[in-house]
C-alpha positions in Angstrom: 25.5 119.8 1.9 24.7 119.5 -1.6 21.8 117.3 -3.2 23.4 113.5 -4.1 24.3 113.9 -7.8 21.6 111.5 -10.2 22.7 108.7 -11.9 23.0 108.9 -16.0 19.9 108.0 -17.2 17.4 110.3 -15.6 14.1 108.0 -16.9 15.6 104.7 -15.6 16.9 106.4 -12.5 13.3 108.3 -11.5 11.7 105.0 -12.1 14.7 103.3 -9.3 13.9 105.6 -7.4 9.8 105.6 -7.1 10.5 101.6 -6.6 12.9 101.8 -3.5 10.4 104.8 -2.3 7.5 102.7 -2.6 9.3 99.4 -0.9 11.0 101.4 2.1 8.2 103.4 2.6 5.9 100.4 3.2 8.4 98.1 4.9 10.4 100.7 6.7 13.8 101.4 5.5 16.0 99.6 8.4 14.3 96.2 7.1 15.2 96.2 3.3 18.4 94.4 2.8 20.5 95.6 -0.6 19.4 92.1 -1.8 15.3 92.6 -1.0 16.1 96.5 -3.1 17.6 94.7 -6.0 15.0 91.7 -5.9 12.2 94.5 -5.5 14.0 96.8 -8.7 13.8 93.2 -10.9 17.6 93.7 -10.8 20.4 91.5 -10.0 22.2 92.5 -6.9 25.5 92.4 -7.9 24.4 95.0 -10.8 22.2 97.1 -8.0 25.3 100.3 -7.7 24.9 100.5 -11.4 21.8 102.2 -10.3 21.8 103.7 -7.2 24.8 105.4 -5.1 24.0 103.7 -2.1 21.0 102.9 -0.3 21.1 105.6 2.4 22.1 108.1 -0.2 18.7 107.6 -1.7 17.1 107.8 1.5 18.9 111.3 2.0 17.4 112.4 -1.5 14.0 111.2 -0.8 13.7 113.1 2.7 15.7 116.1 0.9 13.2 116.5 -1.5 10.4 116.6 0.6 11.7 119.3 2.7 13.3 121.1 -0.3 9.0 121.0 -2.0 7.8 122.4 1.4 10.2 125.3 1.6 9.2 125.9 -1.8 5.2 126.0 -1.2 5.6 128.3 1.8 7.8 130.7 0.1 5.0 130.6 -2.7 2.8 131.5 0.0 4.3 134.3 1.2 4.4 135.8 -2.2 0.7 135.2 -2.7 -1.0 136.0 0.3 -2.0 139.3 0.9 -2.3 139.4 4.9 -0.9 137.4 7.5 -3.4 135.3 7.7 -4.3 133.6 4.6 -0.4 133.3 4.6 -0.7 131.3 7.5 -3.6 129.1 6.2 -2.0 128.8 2.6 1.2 127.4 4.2 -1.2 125.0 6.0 -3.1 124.0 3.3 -0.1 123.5 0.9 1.3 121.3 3.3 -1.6 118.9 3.7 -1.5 119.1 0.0 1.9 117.7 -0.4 0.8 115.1 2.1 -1.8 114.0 -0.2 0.9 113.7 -3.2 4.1 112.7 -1.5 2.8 110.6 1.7 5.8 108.3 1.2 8.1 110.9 1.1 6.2 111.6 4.9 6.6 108.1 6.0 10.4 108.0 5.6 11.3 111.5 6.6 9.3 110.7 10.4 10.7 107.5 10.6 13.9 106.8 9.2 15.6 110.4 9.0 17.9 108.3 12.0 19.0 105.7 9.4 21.2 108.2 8.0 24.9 109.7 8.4 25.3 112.2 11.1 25.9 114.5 8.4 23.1 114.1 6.3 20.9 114.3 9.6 22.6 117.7 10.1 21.4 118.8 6.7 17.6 117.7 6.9 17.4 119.4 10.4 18.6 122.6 8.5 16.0 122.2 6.3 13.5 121.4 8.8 14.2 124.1 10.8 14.2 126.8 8.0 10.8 125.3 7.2 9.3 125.8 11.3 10.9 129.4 11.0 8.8 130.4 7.7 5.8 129.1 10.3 7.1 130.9 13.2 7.3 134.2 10.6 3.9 133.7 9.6 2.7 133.3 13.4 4.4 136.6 14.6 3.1 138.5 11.6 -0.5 137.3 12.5 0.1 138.0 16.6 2.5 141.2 15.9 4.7 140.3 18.4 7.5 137.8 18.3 7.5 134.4 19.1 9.7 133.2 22.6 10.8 130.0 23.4 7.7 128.2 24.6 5.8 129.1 21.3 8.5 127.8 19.3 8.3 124.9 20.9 4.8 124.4 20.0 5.0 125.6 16.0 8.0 123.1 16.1 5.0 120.0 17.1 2.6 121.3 14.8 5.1 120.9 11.9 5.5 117.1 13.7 1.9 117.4 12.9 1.2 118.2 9.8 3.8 115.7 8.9 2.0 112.7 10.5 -1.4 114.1 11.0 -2.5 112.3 7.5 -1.1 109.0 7.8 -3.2 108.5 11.6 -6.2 109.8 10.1 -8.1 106.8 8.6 -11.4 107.9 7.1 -12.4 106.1 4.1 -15.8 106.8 4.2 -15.6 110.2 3.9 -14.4 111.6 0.8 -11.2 113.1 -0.1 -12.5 117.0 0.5 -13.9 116.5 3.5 -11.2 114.2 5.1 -9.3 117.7 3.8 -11.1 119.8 5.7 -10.9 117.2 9.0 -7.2 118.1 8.8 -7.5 121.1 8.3 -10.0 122.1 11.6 -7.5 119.6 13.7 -4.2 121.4 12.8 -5.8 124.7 13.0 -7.4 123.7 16.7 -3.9 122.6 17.4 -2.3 125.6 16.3 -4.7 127.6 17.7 -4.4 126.1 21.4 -0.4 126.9 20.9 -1.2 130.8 20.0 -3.2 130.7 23.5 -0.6 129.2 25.4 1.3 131.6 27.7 4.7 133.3 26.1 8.1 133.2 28.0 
C-alpha cells in the first residue's frame, strides 16, 4: 500500500502534522474530534481538509513512518556490524534510540494502530512483521540454528518491548545515559531468557 501522498505545501504540512502528532499522542487518537484537531491546528474546521487528507490517513502516515525509520536502522545495522552479535546489539540500541526521538510516533503505533482501516492495519503488520524477521535473522545468525515457532513468538514480545519499554520506565533522576543503559540490560535480560527458552 503506498505511503498517503503530502499535501502541497511541504513546510505548512510538516508543521500539521507534528501538531496532530503531538495532540493525538497525548490525548489518544479515538478522543480527538475533527473539531478539537482544527481548534488544536489554530484552524477553522470547516478549512481543516485544506490541510490534512483525513484524520486516520494521518494516523496511517505517522505509524508508517515509524516502522518505515526502524526497517531502515536495522538494515543499517546489518551493513555495519561485523559479527552477529554487535548486529544484534546495534539493532537494539538503534531502536531505543528512535524511542528517545520519535516516542510519539511509539505511543500511537501501540495504541491506536486499531483506529485504522482494515487495510491500512494490513500494511503496518507487514511492516511490523518484516521488522521482527530482520530480529529473528539476527537471532539465528548469533545461535546458528534457526528459529521455530516458540522463539518467534518470543522475538515477536520483545519487539512489543522495545516499543513500550521507554514509555513505562520513569526515571528522572537518573540521567539520560544511564536510563539508556537501564533499557538496554532489561531488553537484553528479556531477550536473553527467550534464547534460553526451549525450541519446538
Amino acid at each position: 500500500m503506498p505511503a498517503t501522498q503530502p499535501i502541497p505545501d511541504s513546510s505548512r504540512y510538516q508543521s500539521t502534522r507534528l501538531k496532530a502528532l503531538s495532540l493525538f499522542a497525548s490525548r489518544g487518537f479515538s478522543t480527538v474530534s475533527m473539531r478539537d484537531l482544527a481548534k488544536h491546528l489554530g484552524i477553522q474546521p470547516g478549512s481543516l481538509y485544506n490541510h490534512i487528507e483525513s484524520k486516520e490517513a494521518l494516523l496511517f502516515e505517522l505509524i508508517e513512518e515509524l516502522y518505515e525509520q526502524l526497517l531502515h536502522g536495522a538494515r543499517q545495522m546489518q551493513r555495519r556490524a561485523a559479527t552477529p552479535a554487535e548486529q544484534l546489539h546495534g539493532l537494539l540500541e538503534a531502536h531505543l534510540r528512535l524511542h528517545a526521538s520519535m516516542a510519539a510516533h511509539f505511543r500511537l503505533a501501540e495504541y491506536d494502530s486499531h483506529c485504522l482501516a482494515s487495510e491500512q492495519q494490513a500494511h503496518i503488520h507487514e511492516l511490523r512483521a518484516r521488522y521482527t524477521q530482520l530480529l529473528v535473522e539476527c537471532v539465528e545468525q548469533l545461535t546458528g540454528q534457526p528459529a521455530g515457532n516458540s522463539r518467534r513468538a518470543a522475538l515477536n514480545g520483545i519487539v512489543a518491548l522495545l516499543n513500550q519499554l521507554p514509555a513505562w520506565v520513569e526515571a528522572p533522576e537518573m540521567s539520560p545515559t544511564a536510563r539508556h543503559a537501564l533499557l538496554r540490560d532489561m531488553v537484553l535480560s528479556a531477550l536473553g531468557g527467550a534464547l534460553r527458552a526451549p525450541q519446538d
